[in-house]
MITORLO-752314 format. One line per 10 residues: number of its first residue (from 1); their letters; for each residue x, y, z of C-alpha. Coordinates in nm, 2 decimals. Layout:
N
NUM> A> X,Y,Z | ... $
end
This chain:
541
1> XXXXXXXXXX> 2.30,2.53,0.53 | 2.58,2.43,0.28 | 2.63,2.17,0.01 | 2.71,1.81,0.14 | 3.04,1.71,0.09 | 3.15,1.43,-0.16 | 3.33,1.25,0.11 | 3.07,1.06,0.27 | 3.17,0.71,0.25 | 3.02,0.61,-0.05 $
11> XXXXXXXXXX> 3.31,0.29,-0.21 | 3.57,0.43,-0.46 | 3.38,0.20,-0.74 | 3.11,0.44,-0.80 | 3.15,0.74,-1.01 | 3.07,1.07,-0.87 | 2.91,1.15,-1.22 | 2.67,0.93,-1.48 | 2.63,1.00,-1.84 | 2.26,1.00,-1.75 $
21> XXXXXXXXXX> 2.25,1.21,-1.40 | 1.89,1.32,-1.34 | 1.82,1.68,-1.31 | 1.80,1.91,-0.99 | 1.53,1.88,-0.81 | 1.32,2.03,-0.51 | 1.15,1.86,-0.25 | 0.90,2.01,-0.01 | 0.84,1.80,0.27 | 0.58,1.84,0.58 $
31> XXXXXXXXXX> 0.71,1.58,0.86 | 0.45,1.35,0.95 | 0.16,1.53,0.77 | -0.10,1.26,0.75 | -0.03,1.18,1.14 | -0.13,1.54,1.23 | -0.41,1.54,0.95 | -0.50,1.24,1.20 | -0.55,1.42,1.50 | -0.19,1.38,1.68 $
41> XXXXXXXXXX> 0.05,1.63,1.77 | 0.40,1.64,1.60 | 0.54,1.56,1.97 | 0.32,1.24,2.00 | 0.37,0.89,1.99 | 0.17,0.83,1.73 | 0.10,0.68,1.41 | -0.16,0.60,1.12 | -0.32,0.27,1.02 | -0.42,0.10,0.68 $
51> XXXXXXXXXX> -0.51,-0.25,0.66 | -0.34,-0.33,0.97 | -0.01,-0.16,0.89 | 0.18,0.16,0.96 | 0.18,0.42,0.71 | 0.32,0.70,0.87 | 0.50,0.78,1.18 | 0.58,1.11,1.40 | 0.91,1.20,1.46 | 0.92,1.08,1.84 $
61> XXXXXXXXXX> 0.73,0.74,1.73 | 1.06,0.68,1.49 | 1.29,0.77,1.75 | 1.09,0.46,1.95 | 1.15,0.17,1.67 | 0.82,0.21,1.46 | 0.89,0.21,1.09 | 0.62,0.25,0.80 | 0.54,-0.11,0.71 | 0.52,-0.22,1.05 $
71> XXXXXXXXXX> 0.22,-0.43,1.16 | 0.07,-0.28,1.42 | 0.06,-0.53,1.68 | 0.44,-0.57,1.63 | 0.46,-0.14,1.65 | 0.27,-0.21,1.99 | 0.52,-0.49,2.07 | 0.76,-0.22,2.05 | 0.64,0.07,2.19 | 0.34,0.00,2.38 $
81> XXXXXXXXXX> 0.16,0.37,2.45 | 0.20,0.41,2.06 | -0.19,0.58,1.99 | -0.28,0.44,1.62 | -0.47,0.70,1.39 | -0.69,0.60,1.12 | -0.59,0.78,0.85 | -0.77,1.05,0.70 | -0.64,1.14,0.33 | -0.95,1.35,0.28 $
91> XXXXXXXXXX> -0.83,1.60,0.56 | -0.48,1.54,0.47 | -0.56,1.70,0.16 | -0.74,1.98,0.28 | -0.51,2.07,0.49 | -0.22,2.06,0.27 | -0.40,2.30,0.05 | -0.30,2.63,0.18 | 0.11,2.50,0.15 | 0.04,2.34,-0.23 $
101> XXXXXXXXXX> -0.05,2.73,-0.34 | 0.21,2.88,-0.08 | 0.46,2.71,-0.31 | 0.31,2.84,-0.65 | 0.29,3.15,-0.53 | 0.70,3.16,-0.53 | 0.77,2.82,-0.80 | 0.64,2.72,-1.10 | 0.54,2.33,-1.22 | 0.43,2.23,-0.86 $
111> XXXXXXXXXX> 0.41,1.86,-0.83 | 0.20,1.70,-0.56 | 0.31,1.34,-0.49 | 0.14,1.32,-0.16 | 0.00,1.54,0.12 | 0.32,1.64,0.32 | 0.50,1.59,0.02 | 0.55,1.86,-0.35 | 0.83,1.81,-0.56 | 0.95,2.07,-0.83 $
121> XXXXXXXXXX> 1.23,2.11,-1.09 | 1.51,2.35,-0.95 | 1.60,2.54,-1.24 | 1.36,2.81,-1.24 | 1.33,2.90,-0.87 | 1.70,2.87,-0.80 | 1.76,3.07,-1.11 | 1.50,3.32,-1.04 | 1.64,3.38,-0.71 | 1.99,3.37,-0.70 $
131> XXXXXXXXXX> 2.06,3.04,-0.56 | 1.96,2.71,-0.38 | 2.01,2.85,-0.03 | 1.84,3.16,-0.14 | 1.53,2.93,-0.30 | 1.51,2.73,-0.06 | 1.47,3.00,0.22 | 1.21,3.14,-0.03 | 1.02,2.84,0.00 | 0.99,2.78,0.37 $
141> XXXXXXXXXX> 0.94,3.18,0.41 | 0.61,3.10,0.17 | 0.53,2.81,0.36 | 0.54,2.97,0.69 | 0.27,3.21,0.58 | 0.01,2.94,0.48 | -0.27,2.95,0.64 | -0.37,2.58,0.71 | -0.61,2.44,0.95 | -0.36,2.25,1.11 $
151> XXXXXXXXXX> -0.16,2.61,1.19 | 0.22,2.68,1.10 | 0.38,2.42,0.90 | 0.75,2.34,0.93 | 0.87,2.18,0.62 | 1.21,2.04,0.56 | 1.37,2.16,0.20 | 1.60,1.94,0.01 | 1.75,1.99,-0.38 | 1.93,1.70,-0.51 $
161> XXXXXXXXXX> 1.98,1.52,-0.84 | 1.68,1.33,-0.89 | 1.34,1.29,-0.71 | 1.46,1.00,-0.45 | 1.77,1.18,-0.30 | 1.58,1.52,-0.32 | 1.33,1.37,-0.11 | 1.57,1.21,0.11 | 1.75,1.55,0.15 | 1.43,1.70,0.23 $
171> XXXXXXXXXX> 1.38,1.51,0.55 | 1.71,1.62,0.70 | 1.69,1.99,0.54 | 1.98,1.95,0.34 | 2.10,2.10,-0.03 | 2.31,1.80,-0.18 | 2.59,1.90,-0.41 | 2.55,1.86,-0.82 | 2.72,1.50,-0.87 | 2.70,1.42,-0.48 $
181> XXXXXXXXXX> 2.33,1.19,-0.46 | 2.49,0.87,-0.51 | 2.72,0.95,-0.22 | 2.47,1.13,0.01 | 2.24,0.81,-0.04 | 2.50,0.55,0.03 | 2.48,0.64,0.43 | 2.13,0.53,0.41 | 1.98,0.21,0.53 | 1.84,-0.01,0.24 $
191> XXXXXXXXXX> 1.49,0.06,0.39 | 1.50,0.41,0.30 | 1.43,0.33,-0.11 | 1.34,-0.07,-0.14 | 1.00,-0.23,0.03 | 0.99,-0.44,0.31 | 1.04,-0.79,0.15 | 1.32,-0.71,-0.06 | 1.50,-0.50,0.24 | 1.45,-0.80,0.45 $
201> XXXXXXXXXX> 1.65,-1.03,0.18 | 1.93,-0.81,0.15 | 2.01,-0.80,0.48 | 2.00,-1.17,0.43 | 2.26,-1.14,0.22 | 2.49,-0.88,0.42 | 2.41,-0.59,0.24 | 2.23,-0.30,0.47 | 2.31,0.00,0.29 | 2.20,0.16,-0.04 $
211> XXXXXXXXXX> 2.61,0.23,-0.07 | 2.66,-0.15,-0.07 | 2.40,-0.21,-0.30 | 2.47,0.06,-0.53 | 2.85,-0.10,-0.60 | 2.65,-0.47,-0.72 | 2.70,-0.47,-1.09 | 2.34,-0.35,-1.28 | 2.34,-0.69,-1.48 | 2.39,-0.88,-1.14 $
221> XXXXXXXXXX> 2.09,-0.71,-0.99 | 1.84,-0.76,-1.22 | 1.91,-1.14,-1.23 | 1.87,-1.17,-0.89 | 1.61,-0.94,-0.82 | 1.38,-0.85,-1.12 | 1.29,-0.54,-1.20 | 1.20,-0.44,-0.85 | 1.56,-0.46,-0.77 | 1.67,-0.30,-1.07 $
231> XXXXXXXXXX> 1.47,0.00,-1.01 | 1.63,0.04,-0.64 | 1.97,-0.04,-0.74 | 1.95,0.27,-1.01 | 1.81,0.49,-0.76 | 2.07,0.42,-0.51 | 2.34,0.52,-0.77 | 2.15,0.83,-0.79 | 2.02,0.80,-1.07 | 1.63,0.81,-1.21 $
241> XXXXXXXXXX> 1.41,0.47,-1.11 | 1.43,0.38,-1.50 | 1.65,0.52,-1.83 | 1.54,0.89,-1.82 | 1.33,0.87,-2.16 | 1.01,1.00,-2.07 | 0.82,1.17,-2.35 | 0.58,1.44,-2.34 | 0.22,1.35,-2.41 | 0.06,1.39,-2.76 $
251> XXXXXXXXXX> -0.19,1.67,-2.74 | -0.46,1.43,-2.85 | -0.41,1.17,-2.55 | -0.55,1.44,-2.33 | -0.89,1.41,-2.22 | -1.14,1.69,-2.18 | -1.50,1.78,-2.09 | -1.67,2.11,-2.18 | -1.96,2.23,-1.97 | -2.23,2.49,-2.03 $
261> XXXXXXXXXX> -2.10,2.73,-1.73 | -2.12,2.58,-1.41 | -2.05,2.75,-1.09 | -2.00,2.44,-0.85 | -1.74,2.20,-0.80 | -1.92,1.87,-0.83 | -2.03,1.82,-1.18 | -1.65,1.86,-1.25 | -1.57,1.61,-0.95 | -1.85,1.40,-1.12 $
271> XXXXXXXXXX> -1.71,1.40,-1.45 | -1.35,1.32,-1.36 | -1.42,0.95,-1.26 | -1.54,0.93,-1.61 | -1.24,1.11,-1.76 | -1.00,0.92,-1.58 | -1.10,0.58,-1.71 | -1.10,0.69,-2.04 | -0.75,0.85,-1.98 | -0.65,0.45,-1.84 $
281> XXXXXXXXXX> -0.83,0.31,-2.14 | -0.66,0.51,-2.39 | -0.33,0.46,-2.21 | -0.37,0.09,-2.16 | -0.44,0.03,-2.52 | -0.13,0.16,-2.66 | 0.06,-0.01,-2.37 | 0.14,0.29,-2.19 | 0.14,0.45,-1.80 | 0.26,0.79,-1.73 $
291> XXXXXXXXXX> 0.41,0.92,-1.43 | 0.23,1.20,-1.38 | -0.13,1.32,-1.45 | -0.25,1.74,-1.50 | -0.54,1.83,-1.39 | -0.69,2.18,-1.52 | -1.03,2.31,-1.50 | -1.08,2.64,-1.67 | -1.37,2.92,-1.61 | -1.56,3.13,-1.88 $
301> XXXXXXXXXX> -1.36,3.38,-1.84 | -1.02,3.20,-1.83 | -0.92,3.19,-1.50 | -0.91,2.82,-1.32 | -0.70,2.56,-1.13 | -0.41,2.35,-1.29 | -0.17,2.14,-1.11 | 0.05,1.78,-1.13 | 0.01,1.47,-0.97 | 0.25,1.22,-0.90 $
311> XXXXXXXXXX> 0.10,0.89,-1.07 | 0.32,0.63,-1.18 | 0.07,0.41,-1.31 | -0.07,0.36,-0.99 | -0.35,0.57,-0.96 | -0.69,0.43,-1.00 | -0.94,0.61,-1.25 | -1.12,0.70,-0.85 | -0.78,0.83,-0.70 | -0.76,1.05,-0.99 $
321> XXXXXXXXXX> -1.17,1.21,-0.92 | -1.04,1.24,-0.56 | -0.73,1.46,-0.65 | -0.94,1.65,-0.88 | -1.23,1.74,-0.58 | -0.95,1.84,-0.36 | -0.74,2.08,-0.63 | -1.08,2.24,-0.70 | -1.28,2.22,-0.37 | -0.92,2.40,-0.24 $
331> XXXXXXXXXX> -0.97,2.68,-0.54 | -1.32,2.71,-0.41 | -1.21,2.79,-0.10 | -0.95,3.08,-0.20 | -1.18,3.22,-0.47 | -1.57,3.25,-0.24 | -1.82,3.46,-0.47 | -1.89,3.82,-0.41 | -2.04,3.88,-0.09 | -2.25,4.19,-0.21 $
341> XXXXXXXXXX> -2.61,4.05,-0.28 | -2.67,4.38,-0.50 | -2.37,4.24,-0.68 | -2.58,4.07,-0.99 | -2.29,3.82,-1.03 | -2.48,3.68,-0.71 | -2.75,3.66,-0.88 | -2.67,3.48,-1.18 | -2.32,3.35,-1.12 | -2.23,3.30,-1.51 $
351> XXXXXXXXXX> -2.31,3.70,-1.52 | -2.10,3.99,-1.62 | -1.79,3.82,-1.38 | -1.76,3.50,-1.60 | -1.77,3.28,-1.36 | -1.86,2.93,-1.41 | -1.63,2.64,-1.50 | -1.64,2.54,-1.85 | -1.41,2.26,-1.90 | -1.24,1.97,-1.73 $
361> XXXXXXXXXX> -0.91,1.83,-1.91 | -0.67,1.55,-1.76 | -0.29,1.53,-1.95 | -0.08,1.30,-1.88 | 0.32,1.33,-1.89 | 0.60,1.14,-1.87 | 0.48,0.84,-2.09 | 0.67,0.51,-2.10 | 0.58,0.16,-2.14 | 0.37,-0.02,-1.90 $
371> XXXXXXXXXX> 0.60,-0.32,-1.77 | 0.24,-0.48,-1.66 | 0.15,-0.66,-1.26 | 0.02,-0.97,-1.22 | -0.18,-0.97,-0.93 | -0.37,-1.23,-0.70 | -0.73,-1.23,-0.56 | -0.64,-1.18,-0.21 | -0.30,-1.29,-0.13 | 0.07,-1.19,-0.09 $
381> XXXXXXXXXX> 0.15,-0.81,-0.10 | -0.06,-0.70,-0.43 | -0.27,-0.43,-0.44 | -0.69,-0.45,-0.38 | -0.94,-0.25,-0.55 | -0.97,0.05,-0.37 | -1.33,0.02,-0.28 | -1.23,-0.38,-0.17 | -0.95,-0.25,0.05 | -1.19,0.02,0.20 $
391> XXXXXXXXXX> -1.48,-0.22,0.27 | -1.23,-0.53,0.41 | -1.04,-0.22,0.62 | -1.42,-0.10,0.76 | -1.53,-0.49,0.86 | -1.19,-0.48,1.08 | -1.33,-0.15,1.29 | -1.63,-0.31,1.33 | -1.54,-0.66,1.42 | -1.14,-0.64,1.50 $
401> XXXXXXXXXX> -0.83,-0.70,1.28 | -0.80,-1.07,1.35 | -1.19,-1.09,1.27 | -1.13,-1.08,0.88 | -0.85,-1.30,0.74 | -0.80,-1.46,0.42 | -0.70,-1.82,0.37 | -0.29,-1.90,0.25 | -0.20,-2.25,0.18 | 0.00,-2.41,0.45 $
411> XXXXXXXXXX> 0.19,-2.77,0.54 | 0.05,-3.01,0.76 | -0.05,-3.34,0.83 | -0.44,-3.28,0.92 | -0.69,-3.09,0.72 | -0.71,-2.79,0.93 | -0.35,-2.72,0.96 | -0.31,-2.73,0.58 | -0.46,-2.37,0.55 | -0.36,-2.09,0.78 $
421> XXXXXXXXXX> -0.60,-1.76,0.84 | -0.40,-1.50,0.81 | -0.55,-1.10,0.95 | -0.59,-0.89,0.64 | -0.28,-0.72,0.62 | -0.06,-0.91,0.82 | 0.26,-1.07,0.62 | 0.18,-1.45,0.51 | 0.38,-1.66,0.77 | 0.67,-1.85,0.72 $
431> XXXXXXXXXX> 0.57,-2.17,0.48 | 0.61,-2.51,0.71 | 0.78,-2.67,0.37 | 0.60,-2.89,0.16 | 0.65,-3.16,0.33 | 0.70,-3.51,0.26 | 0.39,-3.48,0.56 | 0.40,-3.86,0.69 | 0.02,-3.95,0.76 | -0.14,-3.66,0.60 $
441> XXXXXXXXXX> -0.48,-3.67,0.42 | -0.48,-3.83,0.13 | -0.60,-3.62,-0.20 | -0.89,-3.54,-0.28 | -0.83,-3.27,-0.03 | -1.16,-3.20,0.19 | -1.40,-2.92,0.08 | -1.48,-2.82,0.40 | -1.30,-2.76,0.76 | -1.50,-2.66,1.05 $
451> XXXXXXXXXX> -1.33,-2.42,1.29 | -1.40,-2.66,1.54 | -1.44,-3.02,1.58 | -1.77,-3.13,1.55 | -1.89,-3.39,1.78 | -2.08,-3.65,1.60 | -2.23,-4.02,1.66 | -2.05,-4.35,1.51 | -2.32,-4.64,1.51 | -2.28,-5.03,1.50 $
461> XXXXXXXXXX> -2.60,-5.21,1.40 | -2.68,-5.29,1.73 | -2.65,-4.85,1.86 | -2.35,-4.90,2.02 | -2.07,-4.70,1.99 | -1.81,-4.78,1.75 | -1.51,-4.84,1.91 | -1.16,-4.82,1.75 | -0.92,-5.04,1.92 | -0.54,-4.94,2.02 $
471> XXXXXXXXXX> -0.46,-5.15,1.67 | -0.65,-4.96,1.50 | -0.90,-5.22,1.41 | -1.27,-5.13,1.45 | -1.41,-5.38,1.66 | -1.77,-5.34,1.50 | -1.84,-5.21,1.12 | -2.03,-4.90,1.13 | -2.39,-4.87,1.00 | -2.52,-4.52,1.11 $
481> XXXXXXXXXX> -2.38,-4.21,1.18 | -2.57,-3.93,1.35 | -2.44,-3.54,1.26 | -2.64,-3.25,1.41 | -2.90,-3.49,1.51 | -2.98,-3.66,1.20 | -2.85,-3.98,1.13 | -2.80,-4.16,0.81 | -2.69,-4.45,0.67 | -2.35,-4.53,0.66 $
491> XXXXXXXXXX> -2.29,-4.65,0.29 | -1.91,-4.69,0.31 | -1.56,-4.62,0.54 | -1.20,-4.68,0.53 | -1.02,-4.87,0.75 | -0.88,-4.63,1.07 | -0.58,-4.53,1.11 | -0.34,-4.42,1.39 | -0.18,-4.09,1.46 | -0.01,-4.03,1.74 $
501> XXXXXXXXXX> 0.13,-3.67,1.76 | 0.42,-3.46,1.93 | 0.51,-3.76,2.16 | 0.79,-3.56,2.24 | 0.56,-3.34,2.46 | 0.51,-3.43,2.83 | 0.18,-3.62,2.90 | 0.33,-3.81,2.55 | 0.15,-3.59,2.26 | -0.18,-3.68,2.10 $
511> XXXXXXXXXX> -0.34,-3.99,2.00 | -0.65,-4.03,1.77 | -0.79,-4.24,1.47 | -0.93,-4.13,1.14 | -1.19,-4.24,1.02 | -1.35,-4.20,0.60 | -1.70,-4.24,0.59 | -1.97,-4.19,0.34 | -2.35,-4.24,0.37 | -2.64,-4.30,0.18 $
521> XXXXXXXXXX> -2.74,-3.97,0.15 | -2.45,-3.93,-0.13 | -2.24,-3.73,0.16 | -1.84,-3.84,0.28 | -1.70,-3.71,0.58 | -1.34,-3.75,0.77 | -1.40,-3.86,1.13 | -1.17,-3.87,1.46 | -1.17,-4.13,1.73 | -1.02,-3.91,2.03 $
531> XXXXXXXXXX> -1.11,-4.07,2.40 | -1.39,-4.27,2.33 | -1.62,-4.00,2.14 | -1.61,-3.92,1.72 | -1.55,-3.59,1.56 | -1.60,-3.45,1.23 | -1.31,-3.30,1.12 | -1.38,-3.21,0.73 | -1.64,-3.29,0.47 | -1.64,-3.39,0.09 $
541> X> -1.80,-3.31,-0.20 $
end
C-alpha cells in the first residue's frame, strides 16, 4: 500500500496546503457492520432500515444502486430481492466490542464514532511503530485477533489529514499523502460528505463532485447554502468541518458520581442518564456543544474502563446511558470474577481484590459554540425524540410503513387535496405551488376531512331530495339534513356552485356541486352534489 499521489485531478485553483490543515488521522473501518450485526452476510443483498430509510448497505447491495438515504420502497424499486434488516445497535455494539479493545491494545485515544467505525490521532502509533504502513498493518494484525461474535473482522485502514478524508481512505484501504486530502476527495461524488437534499441541489446546479465544489469561493458558499454548506465545502478542501479551535474542557464541566463499591454494571448504567442531562444542562447554559464525550468508570482499586465518543452535539442525554452500558457491559465481559468459590473475593466482591466500581465521570472535549436547530413537530428532515422515533418506527412493524403518516400542507382546489399524508420517513413530495387555485374553498379552511366521502341526506320541506340543477340553482331550499342517521335542522347554506374537473380526461372529467350548510344544532358542514346523491366532504367548527 503506498501514499496516493497528488495528481488526481483535483483543479489547479486549490492549494495542495492550508494554513490551517487538520492533523493526521486514523480511521478504522468494519464494512457494513451494522448490516451483519443485523443478521446478513457481508456477500448479501442486504440492508438496514430506520424510519423507512436505508442506513447501511453491504458491499454487493451498493454494487446494485442502493445508497444510505434511500427509501426503501425506491431501494426495492431498484433491486428487488434486496432483504431489509431492522437494525440492531444494541448488537452492533456488542459486537464491535472485542475490535474497540483490539485497537487499544496497540493505539492510544481510541475514538468510537459508530459501531464499524473508531477513529484515532496518528502521531503516536505511527511514531511508535515506525511508519503508517507499518501502523496500519499493526492495526488490522490486532483486529484480526478479536474475538467477536460475529467471527473475523476485515477492516479497511485509512490515515489522512483530517477525520472526513481519513474515513474516506478507510473504505478503500488507502494511506493518503500529508497535504494530498483535498485532492484524494475531489474524485468523490458530492454524496460522499453533504446529505441527500443539499446533494440533490447541487447536481441541480452542475456540480457532482466534492472537487467542483471545493474550487466555489468560501464566501459564495455560505450565502448560498448556510452553514450546512459551508461545513461541506471546508471538508471537501480538506480541511476540518469548522475553524480548528476546539478547546479542552475545564476540569470542573466534568460530571461525576461516586458510589459505595458496587460490583454490577447497572447502577452506573442507571446513573449515566442522570449525568448526561446534567452534562447537556451545564453545556447548554454557557452556550456550548462538544464533539466528543469520555466516559470513565473507575474501581476501588483503580482499575476501570475509559473511552471517547464521537458526539457532536447530537447525542441525546439517553444515547449517552446507552454508550456507557455497552463500554462497561463489554469490560464486564473481559474482566468475569474469580471462578474459585473458596476465593473470598466471591464471597464478598468489594473484598481483599477491590473490586467494585466507585465512580462514574462523563468529560467532554472539544468545546465550541452551539450554532443552535430549529426544529419542527413532525415535519421535513428534523430530528424526533428518540423514544418518539422508536415508538412511531414500532407502530410501522405492527401496522405497515404507509399505516402511520404525518400530515404536510399541500395545493389544491378541494379540502382533501389541500393536505397530503405522507409515510413517516418518506421525503415530503414535491409542493403543487400555491396556487392561484381557481374554485378552491374559501377560508375559514375546514376542521375536519374524512378519508372518505360521507354519504349523507339533503332534505326539502316536503322529504324530497334536494336537487341541484345543471345551473347550479337548487331547485328547492333545503330544510333538513340527515348525517349518520340523525337529522337536523338546516339553519343556513350557500348558494351551490359548479366544478367541473380534468375535462381533459376521456369520459370529460368530473362534475359536482358544493354545497355550505349549517344547522340548528350550531354544526356547518361542506356538501357535494355528485349523480343525484350528497356527500360530506369536511366539517367546521
Amino acid at each position: 500500500m503506498s501514499p496516493v499521489s497528488a495528481d488526481s485531478g483535483m483543479p489547479d485553483a486549490m492549494p495542495d496546503a492550508m494554513p490551517d490543515a487538520p492533523s493526521r488521522v486514523v480511521a478504522v473501518w468494519a464494512p457494513a457492520f451494522t448490516v451483519l450485526a443485523a443478521g446478513a452476510a457481508i456477500d448479501d443483498l442486504a440492508a438496514t432500515v430506520r424510519s423507512g430509510r436505508i442506513t447501511a448497505v453491504t458491499p454487493v447491495a451498493a454494487q446494485a444502486g442502493v445508497r444510505v438515504g434511500m427509501r426503501v420502497r425506491d431501494a426495492h424499486r431498484i433491486c428487488p430481492q434486496l432483504a431489509a434488516y431492522r437494525a440492531d445497535p444494541e448488537r452492533a455494539a456488542r459486537s464491535f466490542e472485542p475490535v474497540v479493545c483490539a485497537l487499544e491494545e496497540v493505539a492510544a485515544g481510541v475514538e468510537v464514532v459508530r459501531a464499524g467505525l473508531c477513529v484515532l490521532a496518528a502521531a503516536g502509533p505511527v511514531r511508535y511503530y515506525g511508519g503508517q504502513e507499518q501502523a496500519a498493518d499493526v492495526i488490522r494484525d490486532a483486529v484480526a485477533g478479536a474475538q467477536s461474535e460475529l467471527g473475523v473482522v476485515a477492516v479497511g485502514v485509512g490515515i489522512a489529514d483530517g477525520m472526513a478524508a481519513a474515513v474516506l481512505a478507510a473504505r478503500t484501504d488507502t494511506i493518503v499523502a500529508p497535504g494530498g486530502s483535498a485532492r484524494f476527495l475531489a474524485q468523490f461524488d458530492i454524496a460522499a460528505l453533504a446529505d441527500a437534499p443539499l446533494a440533490g441541489q447541487l447536481r441541480r446546479l452542475g456540480i457532482k463532485t466534492l472537487g467542483q465544489f471545493a474550487a466555489l469561493p468560501a464566501a459564495s458558499v455560505a450565502t448560498r447554502f448556510g452553514f450546512a454548506g459551508l461545513r461541506v465545502h471546508r471538508l471537501a478542501r480538506g480541511l476540518e468541518e469548522r475553524d480548528p479551535a476546539p478547546r479542552r474542557a475545564p476540569r470542573e464541566l466534568g460530571v461525576v458520581r461516586e458510589f459505595e463499591p458496587v460490583p454490577s454494571t447497572e447502577p452506573l448504567v442507571f446513573a449515566a442518564r442522570g449525568l448526561a442531562e446534567q452534562l447537556h444542562e451545564q453545556l447548554a447554559s454557557l452556550g456550548l456543544v462538544c464533539d466528543r464525550v469520555g466516559i470513565e468508570a473507575l474501581t476501588a482499586d483503580g482499575r476501570g474502563s475509559a473511552r471517547w465518543w464521537r458526539h457532536e452535539g447530537k447525542l441525546s442525554p439517553r444515547a449517552v446511558a446507552e454508550r456507557a452500558r455497552w463500554q462497561l457491559e463489554g469490560w464486564a465481559r473481559r474482566n468475569p470474577p474469580a471462578a474459585d468459590p473458596a476465593d473470598p473475593a466471591v464471597l464478598d466482591p468489594h473484598g481483599d481484590r477491590g473490586e467494585g466500581f466507585v465512580s462514574l465521570t462523563l468529560r467532554p472535549d472539544g468545546l465550541r459554540i452551539a450554532t443552535g436547530t430549529q426544529t419542527d413537530l413532525l415535519g421535513g428532515v428534523q430530528q424526533l425524540p428518540e423514544t418518539a422515533e422508536a415508538a412511531i418506527e414500532r407502530l410501522q412493524d405492527l401496522l405497515g410503513h404507509a399505516r402511520v403518516a404525518r400530515p404536510i400542507a399541500s395545493g389544491g382546489r378541494g379540502p382533501g387535496e389541500q393536505i397530503a399524508l405522507v409515510p413517516f420517513g418518506d421525503l415530503d413530495p414535491q409542493a403543487r405551488g400555491t396556487g392561484p387555485w381557481p374554485g378552491r374553498i374559501p377560508q375559514p379552511a375546514p376542521a375536519m376531512v374524512p378519508g372518505r366521502s360521507t354519504p349523507v341526506r339533503l332534505l326539502d320541506a316536503h322529504g324530497a331530495s334536494v336537487v341541484v340543477t345543471a345551473r347550479g340553482e337548487l331547485l328547492e331550499p333545503p330544510a333538513v339534513l340527515e348525517v349518520g342517521g340523525v337529522r337536523a335542522q338546516v339553519a343556513g347554506y350557500s348558494q351551490p356552485w359548479p366544478v367541473h374537473e380534468r375535462s381533459w380526461e376521456p369520459g370529460g372529467g368530473r362534475r359536482f356541486a358544493r354545497l355550505q350548510v349549517t344547522t340548528a344544532d350550531g354544526r356547518a358542514y361542506l356538501l357535494a352534489a355528485e349523480t343525484g346523491s350528497w356527500f360530506v366532504l369536511a366539517g367546521y367548527q
